[in-house]
VOKOLTOR-359840 format. One line per field, with one value per residue (C-alpha): residue number from 1; residue in one letter; x, y, z. Coordinates in steps of 0.25 Angstrom, whole numbers, m for minus. Layout:
N
pos c(NUM,...)
code c(A,...)
X c(X,...)
Y c(Y,...)
Z c(Z,...)
***
This chain:
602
pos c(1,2,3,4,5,6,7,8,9,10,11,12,13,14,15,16,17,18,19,20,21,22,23,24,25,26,27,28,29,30,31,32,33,34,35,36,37,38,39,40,41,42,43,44,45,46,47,48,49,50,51,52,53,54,55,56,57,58,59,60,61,62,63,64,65,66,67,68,69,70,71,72,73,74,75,76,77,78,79,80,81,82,83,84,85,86,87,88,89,90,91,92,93,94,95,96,97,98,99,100,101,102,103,104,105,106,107,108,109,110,111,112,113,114,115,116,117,118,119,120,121,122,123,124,125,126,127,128,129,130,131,132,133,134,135,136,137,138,139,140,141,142,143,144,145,146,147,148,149,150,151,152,153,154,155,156,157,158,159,160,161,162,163,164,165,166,167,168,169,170,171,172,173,174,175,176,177,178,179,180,181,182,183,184,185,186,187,188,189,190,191,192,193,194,195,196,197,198,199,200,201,202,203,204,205,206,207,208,209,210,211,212,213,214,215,216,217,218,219,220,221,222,223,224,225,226,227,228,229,230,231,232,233,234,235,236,237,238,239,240,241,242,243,244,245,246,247,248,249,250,251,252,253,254,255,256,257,258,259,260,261,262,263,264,265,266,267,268,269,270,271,272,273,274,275,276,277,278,279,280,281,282,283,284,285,286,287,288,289,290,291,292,293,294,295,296,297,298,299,300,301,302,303,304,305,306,307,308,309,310,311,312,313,314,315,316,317,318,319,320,321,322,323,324,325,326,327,328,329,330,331,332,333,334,335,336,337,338,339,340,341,342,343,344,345,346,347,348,349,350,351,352,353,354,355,356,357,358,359,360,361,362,363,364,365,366,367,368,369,370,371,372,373,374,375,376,377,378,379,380,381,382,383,384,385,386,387,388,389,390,391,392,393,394,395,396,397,398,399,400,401,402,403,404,405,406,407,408,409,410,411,412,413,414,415,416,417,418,419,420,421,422,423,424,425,426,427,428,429,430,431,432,433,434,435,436,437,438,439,440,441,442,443,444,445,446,447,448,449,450,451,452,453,454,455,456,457,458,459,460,461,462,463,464,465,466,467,468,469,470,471,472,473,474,475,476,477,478,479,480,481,482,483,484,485,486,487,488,489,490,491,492,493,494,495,496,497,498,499,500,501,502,503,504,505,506,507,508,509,510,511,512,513,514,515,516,517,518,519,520,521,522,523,524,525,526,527,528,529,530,531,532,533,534,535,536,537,538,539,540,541,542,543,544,545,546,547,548,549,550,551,552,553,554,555,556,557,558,559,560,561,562,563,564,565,566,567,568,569,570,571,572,573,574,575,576,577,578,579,580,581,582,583,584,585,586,587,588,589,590,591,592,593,594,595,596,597,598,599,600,601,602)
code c(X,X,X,X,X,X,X,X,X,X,X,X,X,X,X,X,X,X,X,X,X,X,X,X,X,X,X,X,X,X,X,X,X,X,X,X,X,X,X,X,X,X,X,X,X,X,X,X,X,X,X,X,X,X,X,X,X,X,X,X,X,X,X,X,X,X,X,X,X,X,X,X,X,X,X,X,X,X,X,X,X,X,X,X,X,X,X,X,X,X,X,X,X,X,X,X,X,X,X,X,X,X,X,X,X,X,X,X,X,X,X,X,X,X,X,X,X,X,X,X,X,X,X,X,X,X,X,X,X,X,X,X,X,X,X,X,X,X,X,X,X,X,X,X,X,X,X,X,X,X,X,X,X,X,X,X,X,X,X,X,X,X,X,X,X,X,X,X,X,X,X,X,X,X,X,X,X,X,X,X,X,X,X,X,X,X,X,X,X,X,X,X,X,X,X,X,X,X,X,X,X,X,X,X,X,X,X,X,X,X,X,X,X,X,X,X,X,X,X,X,X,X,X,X,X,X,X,X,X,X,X,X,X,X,X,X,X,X,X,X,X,X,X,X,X,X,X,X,X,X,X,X,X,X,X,X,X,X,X,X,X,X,X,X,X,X,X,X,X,X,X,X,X,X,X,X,X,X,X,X,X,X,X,X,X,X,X,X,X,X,X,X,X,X,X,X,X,X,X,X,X,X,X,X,X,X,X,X,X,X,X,X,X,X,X,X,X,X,X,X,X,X,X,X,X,X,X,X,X,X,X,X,X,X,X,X,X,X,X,X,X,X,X,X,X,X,X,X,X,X,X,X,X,X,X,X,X,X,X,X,X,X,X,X,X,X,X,X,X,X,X,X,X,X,X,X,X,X,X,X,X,X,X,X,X,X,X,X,X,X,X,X,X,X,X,X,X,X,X,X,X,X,X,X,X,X,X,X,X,X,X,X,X,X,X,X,X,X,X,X,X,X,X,X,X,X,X,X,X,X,X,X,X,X,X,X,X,X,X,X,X,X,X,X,X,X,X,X,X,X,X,X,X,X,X,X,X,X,X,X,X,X,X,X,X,X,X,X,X,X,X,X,X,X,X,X,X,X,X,X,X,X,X,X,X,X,X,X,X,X,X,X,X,X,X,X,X,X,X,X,X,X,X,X,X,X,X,X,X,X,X,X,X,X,X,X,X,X,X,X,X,X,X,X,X,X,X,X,X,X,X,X,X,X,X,X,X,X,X,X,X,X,X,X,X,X,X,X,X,X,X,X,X,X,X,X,X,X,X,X,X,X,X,X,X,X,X,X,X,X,X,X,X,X,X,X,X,X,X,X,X,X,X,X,X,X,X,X,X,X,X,X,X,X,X,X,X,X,X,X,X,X)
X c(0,4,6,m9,m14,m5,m12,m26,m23,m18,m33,m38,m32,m37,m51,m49,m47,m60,m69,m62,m68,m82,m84,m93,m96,m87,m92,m95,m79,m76,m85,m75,m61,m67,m69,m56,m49,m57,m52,m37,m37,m40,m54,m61,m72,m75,m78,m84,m70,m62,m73,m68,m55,m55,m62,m49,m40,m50,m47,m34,m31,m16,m23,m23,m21,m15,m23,m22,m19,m29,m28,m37,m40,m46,m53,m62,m73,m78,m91,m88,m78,m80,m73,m72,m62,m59,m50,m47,m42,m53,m52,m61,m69,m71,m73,m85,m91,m89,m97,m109,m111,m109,m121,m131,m129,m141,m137,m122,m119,m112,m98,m103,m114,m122,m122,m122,m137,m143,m138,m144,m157,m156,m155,m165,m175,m169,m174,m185,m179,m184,m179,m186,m182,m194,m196,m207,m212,m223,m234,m225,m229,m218,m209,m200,m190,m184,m170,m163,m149,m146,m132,m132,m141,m136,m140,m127,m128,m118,m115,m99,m104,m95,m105,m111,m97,m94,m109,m111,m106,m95,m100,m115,m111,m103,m115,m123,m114,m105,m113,m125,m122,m132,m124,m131,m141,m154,m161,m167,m153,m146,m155,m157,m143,m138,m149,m149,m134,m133,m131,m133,m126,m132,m128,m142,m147,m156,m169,m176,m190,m188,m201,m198,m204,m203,m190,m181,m170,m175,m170,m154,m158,m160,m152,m138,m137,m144,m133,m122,m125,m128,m115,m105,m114,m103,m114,m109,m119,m116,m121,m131,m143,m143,m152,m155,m152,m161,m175,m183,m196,m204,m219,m219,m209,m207,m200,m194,m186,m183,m175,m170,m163,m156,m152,m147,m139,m131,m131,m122,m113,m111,m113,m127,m137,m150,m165,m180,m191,m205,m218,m223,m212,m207,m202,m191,m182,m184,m181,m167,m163,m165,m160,m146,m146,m147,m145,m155,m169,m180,m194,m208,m217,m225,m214,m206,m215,m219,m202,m201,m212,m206,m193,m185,m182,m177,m175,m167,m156,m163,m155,m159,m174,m181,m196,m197,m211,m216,m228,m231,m229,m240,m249,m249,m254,m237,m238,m239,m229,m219,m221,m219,m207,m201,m203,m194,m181,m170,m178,m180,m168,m160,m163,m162,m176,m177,m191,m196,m208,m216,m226,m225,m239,m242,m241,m228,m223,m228,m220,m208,m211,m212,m200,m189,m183,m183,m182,m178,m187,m183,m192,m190,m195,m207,m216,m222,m210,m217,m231,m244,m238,m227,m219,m208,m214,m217,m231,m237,m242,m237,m230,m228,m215,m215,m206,m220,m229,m244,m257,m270,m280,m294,m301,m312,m311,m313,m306,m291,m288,m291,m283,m271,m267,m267,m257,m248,m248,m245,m232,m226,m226,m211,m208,m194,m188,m187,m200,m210,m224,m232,m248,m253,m266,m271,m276,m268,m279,m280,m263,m266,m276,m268,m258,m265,m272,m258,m251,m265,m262,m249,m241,m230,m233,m232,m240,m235,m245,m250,m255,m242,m232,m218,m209,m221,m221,m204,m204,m215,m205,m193,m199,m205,m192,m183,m193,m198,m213,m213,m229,m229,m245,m243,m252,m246,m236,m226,m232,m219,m205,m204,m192,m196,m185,m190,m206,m209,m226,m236,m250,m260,m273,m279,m276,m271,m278,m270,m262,m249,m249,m252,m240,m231,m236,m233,m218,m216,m212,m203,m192,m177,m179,m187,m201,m213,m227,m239,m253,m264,m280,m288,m303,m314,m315,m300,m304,m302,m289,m289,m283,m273,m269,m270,m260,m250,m250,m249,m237,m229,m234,m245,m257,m267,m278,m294,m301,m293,m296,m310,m310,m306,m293,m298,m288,m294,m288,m283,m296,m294,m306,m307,m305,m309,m300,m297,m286,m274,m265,m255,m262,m259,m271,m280,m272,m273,m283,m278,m289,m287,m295,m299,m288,m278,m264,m259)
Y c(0,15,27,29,16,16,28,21,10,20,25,13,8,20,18,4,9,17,6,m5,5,6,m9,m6,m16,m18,m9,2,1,1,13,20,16,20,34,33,29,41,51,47,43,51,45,57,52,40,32,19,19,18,9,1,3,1,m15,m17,m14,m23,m34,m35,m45,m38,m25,m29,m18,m18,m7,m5,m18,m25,m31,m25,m33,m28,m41,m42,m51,m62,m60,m47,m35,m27,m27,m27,m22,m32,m32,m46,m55,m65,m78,m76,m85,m77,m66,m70,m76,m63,m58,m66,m62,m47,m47,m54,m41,m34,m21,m21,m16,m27,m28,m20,m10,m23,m26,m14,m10,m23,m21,m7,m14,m23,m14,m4,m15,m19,m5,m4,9,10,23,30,41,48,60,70,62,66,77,77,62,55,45,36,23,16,19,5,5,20,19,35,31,18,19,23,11,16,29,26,21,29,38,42,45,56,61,65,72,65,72,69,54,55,61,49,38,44,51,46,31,27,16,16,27,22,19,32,38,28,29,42,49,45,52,63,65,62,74,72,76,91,92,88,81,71,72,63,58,48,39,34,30,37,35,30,41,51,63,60,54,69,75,71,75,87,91,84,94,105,104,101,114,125,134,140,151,161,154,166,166,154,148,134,123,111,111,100,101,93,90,92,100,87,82,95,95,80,83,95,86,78,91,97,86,83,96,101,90,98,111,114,120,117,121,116,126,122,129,130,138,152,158,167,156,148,162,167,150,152,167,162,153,136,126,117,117,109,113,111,118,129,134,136,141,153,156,156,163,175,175,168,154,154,141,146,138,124,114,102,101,90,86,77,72,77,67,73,88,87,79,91,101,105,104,118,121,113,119,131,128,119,132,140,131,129,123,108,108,116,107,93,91,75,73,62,56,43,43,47,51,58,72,71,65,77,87,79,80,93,98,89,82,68,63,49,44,34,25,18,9,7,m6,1,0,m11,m8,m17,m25,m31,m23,m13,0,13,17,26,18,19,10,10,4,m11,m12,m4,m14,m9,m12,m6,m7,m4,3,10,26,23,11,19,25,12,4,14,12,m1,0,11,0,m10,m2,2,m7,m13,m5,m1,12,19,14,25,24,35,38,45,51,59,73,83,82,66,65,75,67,52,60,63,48,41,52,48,33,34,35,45,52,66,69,80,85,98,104,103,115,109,110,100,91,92,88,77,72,70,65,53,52,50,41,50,49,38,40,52,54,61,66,64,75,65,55,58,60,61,53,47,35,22,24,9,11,21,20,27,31,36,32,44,51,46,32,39,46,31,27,39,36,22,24,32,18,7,18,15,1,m3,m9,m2,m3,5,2,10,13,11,16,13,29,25,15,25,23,7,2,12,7,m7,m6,0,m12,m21,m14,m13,m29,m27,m36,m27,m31,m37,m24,m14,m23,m22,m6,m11,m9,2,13,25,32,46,54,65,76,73,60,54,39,40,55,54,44,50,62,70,66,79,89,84,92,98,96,105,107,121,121,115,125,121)
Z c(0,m1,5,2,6,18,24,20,26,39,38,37,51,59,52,58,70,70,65,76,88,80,76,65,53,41,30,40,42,29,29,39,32,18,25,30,19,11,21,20,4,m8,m11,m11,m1,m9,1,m8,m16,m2,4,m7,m3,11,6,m3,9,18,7,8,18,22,28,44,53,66,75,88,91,83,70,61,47,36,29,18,22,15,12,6,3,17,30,45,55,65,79,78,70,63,54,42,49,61,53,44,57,63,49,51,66,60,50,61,68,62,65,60,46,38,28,16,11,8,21,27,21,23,38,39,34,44,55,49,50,64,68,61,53,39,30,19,9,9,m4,m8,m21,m31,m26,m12,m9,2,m8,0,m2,9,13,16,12,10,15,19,29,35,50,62,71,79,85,78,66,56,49,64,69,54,54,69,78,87,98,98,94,109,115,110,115,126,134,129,129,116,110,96,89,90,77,73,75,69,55,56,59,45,39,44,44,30,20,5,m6,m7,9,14,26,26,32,40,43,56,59,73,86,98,108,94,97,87,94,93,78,74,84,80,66,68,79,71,58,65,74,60,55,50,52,67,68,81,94,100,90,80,74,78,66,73,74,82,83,91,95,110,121,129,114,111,124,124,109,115,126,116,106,119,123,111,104,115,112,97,102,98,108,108,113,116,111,116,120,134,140,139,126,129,134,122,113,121,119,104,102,110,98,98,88,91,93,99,99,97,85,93,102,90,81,91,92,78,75,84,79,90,82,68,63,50,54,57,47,57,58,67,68,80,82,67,71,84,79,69,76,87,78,75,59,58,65,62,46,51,59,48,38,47,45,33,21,23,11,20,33,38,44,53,58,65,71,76,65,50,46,33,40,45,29,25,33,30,14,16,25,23,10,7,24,25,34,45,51,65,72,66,65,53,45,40,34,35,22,28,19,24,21,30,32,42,53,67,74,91,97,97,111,116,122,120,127,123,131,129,140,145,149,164,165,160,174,184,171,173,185,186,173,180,191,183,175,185,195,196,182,183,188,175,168,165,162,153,153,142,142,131,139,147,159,156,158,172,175,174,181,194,194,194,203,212,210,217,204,202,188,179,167,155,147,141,152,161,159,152,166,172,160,159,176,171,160,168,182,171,166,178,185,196,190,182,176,166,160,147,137,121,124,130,119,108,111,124,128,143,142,150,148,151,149,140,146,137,146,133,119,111,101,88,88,82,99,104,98,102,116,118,111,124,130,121,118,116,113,126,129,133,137,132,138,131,136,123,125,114,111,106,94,85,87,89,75,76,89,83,73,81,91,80,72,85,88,99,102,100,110,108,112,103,92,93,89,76,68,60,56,52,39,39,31,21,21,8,4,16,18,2,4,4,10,20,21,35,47,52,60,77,83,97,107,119,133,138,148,139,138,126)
***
């Protein structure tokens, strides 16, 4: 070899040394010398040719390295032209055993791009993750094709995959590991983060559309791109007075100042302040916050509307847009809103704009069409990934958490209250230190109500809901969370986003008015991979609502019970004024209607 193969080789070695302390599977490897090789040679950037390169090296049987004491040999394998990088010394025997055990391992990518996209596959359909290319077609009509071996957006499985360690920030990465302690991005994170980190040819970001369920990780899955951009940014605008460049919206203030909590946390880490805008509270704190200048911004659609409206928000800056809870916002009466405050950003070809939400109803397709361009959309966790064909096709329906064990009980109006309590007796009698149980009722007097029977039955419990001002329903939030009252009673505000960790039982004592909120309610238990119960009082002025409810149970594998069966297993189409059950397919349902008491504040 020459001088110039010499100093390859010399790069080769210290790659080695990298991809020894990582572990990773062959190709990926090979992925990481090529770049090396590309950053020491004159190729250019062609990475393929020195992929090539790197393999004819691997195949010659004289390249062993001695480093750091191990000896490190570069083989070709026998069933194909790829490599590995092993500490030990292996027989072929030895070795194509050790290939065998490697591709049982669902999860782990295999020798060469072959491989490497059947094994994303794999563990695409492990978790449940399905991604389309969704594009405005003819007359603005939603066009999509599934994603499945797109190699731009092969998922990080590990938090020192190579392409997680060049694309975000070292410091947020640390964040998440070190003083975090996460050993792996969850799925959405792991899907979504190549996404959205990628940039095309004309320097544009992807957008994304993530249908997931509730407690999935979605809130570092936006987050860590965003902070990463927007911390490599050249754009250093003067510190008093800028313009923030990341916009969260979201449905509810308990939400807004959940994400805020997260954004806080690792945007100090890249030096990047952020803030929480909601209603409620006093103006002029939220104004000075945003007049000193921040980076990032949390709020919720009336507050921030009112701020920008008198000239203390200018979003002219925003190039990180994020619509957490799309669903949610609309189905309270947000739409409006939301367009308005959308209109107030960078062009959606100026932007990157990520939204995410539990459901994907005709409504919400359409304000994706309309403000972003081309989103992938990234489906998680869903039973619906496969329709009623059998086929593996998207539709519309919902799908509750399968690790959520539901009971539905049919029940008589008078009978809820005595039945109550002998089911708060039942949970939580020898229940574990940490387990939480959560009542919805559907009312704010109904949830003040519930909470003065089981503060009379002995229980310790707190309720947040409309009528309670937001430091009550803050102290109600936290004493839930650290155990000191282990009963919360909520109304459908704490239904969606809330992040109450170790929730072991959802007990509905009145069925919600639409079955996408009976969902949302229940996935407040089963999160981050564990179990949960959900029991749920089913009265006959509910049957409305009864083959909804039935399908649900089915698609996340419940027995449904005799007495729901008997309402029937109708499921009542969406109407159009005019065409009555022969309109339009997907078109949006009638606007909620807000029904309000003559005492109610809000």
């Amino acid at each position: 070899m020459g001088a110039a193969a010499d100093l390859t080789e010399r790069k080769v070695i210290k790659a080695a040394k990298k991809t020894l302390k990582r572990q990773e599977s062959g190709s990926m490897k090979i992925k990481s010398l090529a770049k090396s090789v590309v950053e020491e040679s004159s190729s250019n950037g062609d990475i393929p040719n020195c992929k090539d390169t790197v393999r004819k090296m691997i195949s010659d049987a004289s390249h062993v390295f001695d480093i750091e004491g191990k000896t490190v040999t570069l083989k070709k394998k026998k069933r194909d032209s790829s490599s590995s990088i092993d500490g030990n010394n292996k027989t072929p025997d030895e070795d194509e055993t050790r290939t065998k055990k490697s591709k049982k391992a669902k999860t782990d990518f295999a020798q060469d791009s072959l491989d490497d996209e059947s094994a994303v596959i794999t563990w695409r359909k492990d978790h449940k993750i399905v991604l389309k290319d969704s594009r405005s077609g003819p007359e603005g009509a939603e066009v999509t094709k599934l994603l499945e071996t797109n190699s731009l957006y092969f998922p990080f499985q590990t938090f020192d995959s190579p392409k997680c360690v060049d694309e975000l920030n070292p410091s947020l990465i640390s964040q998440c590991t070190k003083v975090n302690g996460f050993v792996k991005p969850s799925p959405i994170q792991a899907q979504c983060w190549p996404i959205l980190l990628h940039v095309d040819s004309e320097g544009r970001h992807r957008d994304v559309v993530g249908i997931a369920e509730t407690g999935s990780g979605k809130t570092l899955a936006f987050s860590m791109p965003a902070l990463s951009a927007i911390s490599k940014s050249t754009q250093i605008p003067s510190k008093r007075g800028r313009y923030p460049r990341m916009l969260v919206l979201a449905p509810t203030r308990e939400l807004a100042m959940q994400s805020q909590k997260v954004l806080e946390e690792f945007g100090k880490v890249v030096n990047l302040a952020s803030a929480v805008i909601y209603g409620g509270v006093p103006k002029p704190p939220q104004k000075d916050i945003l007049r000193k200048g921040v980076d990032c911004i949390v709020c919720t659609p009336g507050r921030l509307k009112d701020l920008i409206n008198d000239g203390s928000c200018n979003l002219g800056d925003v190039t990180h847009l994020v619509l957490d809870e799309a669903d949610r916002m609309l189905d309270m009466g947000f739409e409006e809103d939301v367009r308005f405050i959308i209109s107030q950003c960078k062009t959606k070809e100026q932007r990157q704009t990520a939204m995410f939400s539990a459901t994907w109803p005709a409504a919400i397709q359409q304000l994706a069409l309309e403000f972003m361009v081309e989103p992938v959309c990234v489906y998680v966790g869903f039973e619906s990934i496969v329709g009623s064909n059998g086929e593996n096709a998207i539709d519309d329906s919902l799908s509750a958490n399968k690790r959520v064990s539901q009971t539905v009980e049919v029940i008589e109006d008078r009978a809820r209250e005595a039945r109550l309590r002998e089911l708060v007796a039942k949970y939580s009698k020898g229940k574990k230190k940490n387990d939480r149980i959560l009542v919805f009722a559907l009312y704010k007097k109904e949830a003040a109500r519930l909470e003065g029977t089981l503060n009379r039955w002995g229980y310790s419990c707190a309720s947040i809901h409309g009528d309670k001002t937001q430091d009550a329903r803050n102290r109600a939030l936290a004493e839930f969370k650290d155990g000191s009252c282990p009963i919360l009673v909520a109304t459908d505000v704490a239904a969606r986003g809330l992040d109450i960790p170790d929730v072991e039982v959802v007990l509905n004592y009145t069925f919600p008015l639409t079955i996408e909120d009976y969902v949302h309610r229940i996935g407040r238990t089963g999160r981050a991979g564990k179990s949960g119960i959900s029991h749920t009082f089913f009265q006959p002025t509910d049957k409305s609502h009864a083959g909804e409810l039935q399908q649900v149970m089915r698609q996340a594998g419940q027995t449904v019970p005799e007495e729901l069966l008997k309402f029937g297993s109708t499921i009542k189409k969406k109407e159009h004024k005019l065409y009555g059950n022969f309109g339009p397919k997907d078109m949006p349902m009638k606007k909620a209607v807000k029904i309000t008491f003559d005492s109610d504040g809000e």
